[in-house]
C-alpha positions as CSV (number, residue, x, y, z in Angstrom):
1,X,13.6,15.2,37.3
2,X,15.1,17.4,34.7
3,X,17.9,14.8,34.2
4,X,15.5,12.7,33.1
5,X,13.3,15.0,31.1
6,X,16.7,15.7,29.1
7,X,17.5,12.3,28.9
8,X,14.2,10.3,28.4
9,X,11.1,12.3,27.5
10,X,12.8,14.3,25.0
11,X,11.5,13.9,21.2
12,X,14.7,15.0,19.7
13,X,16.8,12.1,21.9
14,X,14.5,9.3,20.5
15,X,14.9,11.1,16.4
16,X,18.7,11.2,17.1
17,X,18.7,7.4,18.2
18,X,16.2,6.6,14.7
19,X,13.5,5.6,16.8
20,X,11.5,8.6,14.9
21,X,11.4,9.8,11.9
22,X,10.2,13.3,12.0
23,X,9.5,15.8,15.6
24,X,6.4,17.7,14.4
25,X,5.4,20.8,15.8
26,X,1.4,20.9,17.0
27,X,0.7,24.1,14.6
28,X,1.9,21.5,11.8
29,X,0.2,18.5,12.5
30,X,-3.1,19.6,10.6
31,X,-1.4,20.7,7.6
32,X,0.7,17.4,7.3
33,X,-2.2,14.9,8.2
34,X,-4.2,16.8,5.4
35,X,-1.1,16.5,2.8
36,X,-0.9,13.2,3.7
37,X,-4.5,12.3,3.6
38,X,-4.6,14.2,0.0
39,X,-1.5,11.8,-1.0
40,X,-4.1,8.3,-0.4
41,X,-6.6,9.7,-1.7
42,X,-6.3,8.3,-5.3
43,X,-4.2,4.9,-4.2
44,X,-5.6,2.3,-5.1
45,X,-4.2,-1.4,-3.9
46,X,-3.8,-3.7,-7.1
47,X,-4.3,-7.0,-6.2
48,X,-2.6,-10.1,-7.9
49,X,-4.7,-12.1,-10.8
50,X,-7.2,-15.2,-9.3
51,X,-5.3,-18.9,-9.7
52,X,-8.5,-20.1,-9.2
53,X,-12.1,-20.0,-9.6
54,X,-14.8,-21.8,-7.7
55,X,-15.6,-24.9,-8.9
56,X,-18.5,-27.0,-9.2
57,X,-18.5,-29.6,-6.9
C-alpha cells in the first residue's frame, strides 16, 4: 500500500509527468481562487461583428 501511495496517489508524481500544472497547498487555495476570481472580473468576451441580419421574409 505505500508502494502505491508513492507511486500513484501522489500529486507531485502526476506534476512531474505534466498532467498538472501547479500542487496547491489547502491554506492557499482561498487566496488563489480569490486572485483568480479578481483576474475575470473585468473580462469581457468580444464577440465577432453580425454577417447577417434578419430579414423579412
Amino acid at each position: 500500500m505505500k508502494d502505491y501511495r508513492e507511486k500513484f496517489a501522489n500529486p507531485y508524481v502526476a506534476a512531474g509527468l505534466g498532467y498538472i500544472d501547479k500542487v496547491i497547498f489547502p491554506r492557499e487555495t482561498r487566496p488563489l481562487i480569490c486572485s483568480g476570481l479578481d483576474m475575470l472580473e473585468s473580462k469581457r468576451k468580444s464577440r465577432p461583428p453580425k454577417k447577417h441580419g434578419n430579414i423579412s421574409l
